[in-house]
C-alpha positions in Angstrom: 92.7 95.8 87.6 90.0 97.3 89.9 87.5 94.7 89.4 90.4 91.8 89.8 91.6 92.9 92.8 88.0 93.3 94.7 87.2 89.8 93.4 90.5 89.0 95.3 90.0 90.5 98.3 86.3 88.6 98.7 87.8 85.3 97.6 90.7 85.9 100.4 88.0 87.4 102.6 86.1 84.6 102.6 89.1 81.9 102.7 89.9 83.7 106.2 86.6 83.1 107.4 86.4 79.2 106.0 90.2 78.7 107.5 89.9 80.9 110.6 91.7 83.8 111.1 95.5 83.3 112.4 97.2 86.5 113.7 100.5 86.3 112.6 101.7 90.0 113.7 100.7 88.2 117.4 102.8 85.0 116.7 105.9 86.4 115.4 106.0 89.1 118.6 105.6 86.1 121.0 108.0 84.4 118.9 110.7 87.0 119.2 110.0 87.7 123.1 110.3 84.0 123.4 113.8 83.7 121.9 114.8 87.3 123.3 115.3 89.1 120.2 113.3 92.4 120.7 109.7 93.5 118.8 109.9 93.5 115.5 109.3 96.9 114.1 106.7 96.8 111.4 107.6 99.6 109.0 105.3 101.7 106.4 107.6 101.8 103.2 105.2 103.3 100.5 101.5 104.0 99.5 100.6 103.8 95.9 97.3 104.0 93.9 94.5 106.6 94.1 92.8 107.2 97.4 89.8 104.4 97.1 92.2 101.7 95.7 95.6 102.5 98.2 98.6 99.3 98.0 100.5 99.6 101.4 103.8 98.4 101.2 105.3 96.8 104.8 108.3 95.5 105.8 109.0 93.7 109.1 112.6 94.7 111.0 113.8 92.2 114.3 116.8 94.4 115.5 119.5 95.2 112.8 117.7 92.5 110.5 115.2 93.2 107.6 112.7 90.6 105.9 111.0 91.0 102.8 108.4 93.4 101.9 104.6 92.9 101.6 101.9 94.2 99.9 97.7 94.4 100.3 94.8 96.5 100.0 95.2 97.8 104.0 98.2 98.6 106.4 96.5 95.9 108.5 96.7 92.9 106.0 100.0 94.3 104.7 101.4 93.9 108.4 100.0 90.6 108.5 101.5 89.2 105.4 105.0 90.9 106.8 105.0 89.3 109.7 104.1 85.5 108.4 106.9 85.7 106.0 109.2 86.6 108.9 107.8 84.3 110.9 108.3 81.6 108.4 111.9 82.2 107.7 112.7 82.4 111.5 110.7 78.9 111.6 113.0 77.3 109.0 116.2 78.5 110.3 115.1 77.0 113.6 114.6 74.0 112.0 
């Protein structure tokens, strides 16, 4: 498991870098103060794993309403992953 998930993060490491980096913790705030719905609160749910191999667990809340949670390797990319699933299910009910 150790070894798999370092060879992950360098393969999405490097697909970041090859596609560009796109912040979607910044797109889904301008996207909510756009439609006046408030920041989204991004909040810490759990840690798990030893100290040099921590899973954060996020969860993104807009107001009273809670999206699914995500998972990575750093609070940072855990955020990130939060927020573009928001992000995408505000999209399609837009739509």
């Amino acid at each position: 498991p150790v070894v798999e998930r370092f060879i992950r993060r360098a393969l999405l490491k490097r697909e970041k870098v090859a596609a560009g980096f796109i912040n979607h913790k910044g797109r889904l705030i301008e996207f909510c103060h756009q439609r006046g719905l408030g920041n989204p609160r991004f909040q810490l749910l759990k840690t798990k794993g030893p100290e040099h191999d921590k899973e954060f667990v996020i969860r993104v809340r807009i107001g009273q309403r809670t999206f699914e949670r995500a998972q990575a390797d750093n609070k940072k990319a855990a955020e990130q992953e939060a927020a573009e699933r928001a992000l995408d299910i505000l999209i399609q009910e837009q739509n």
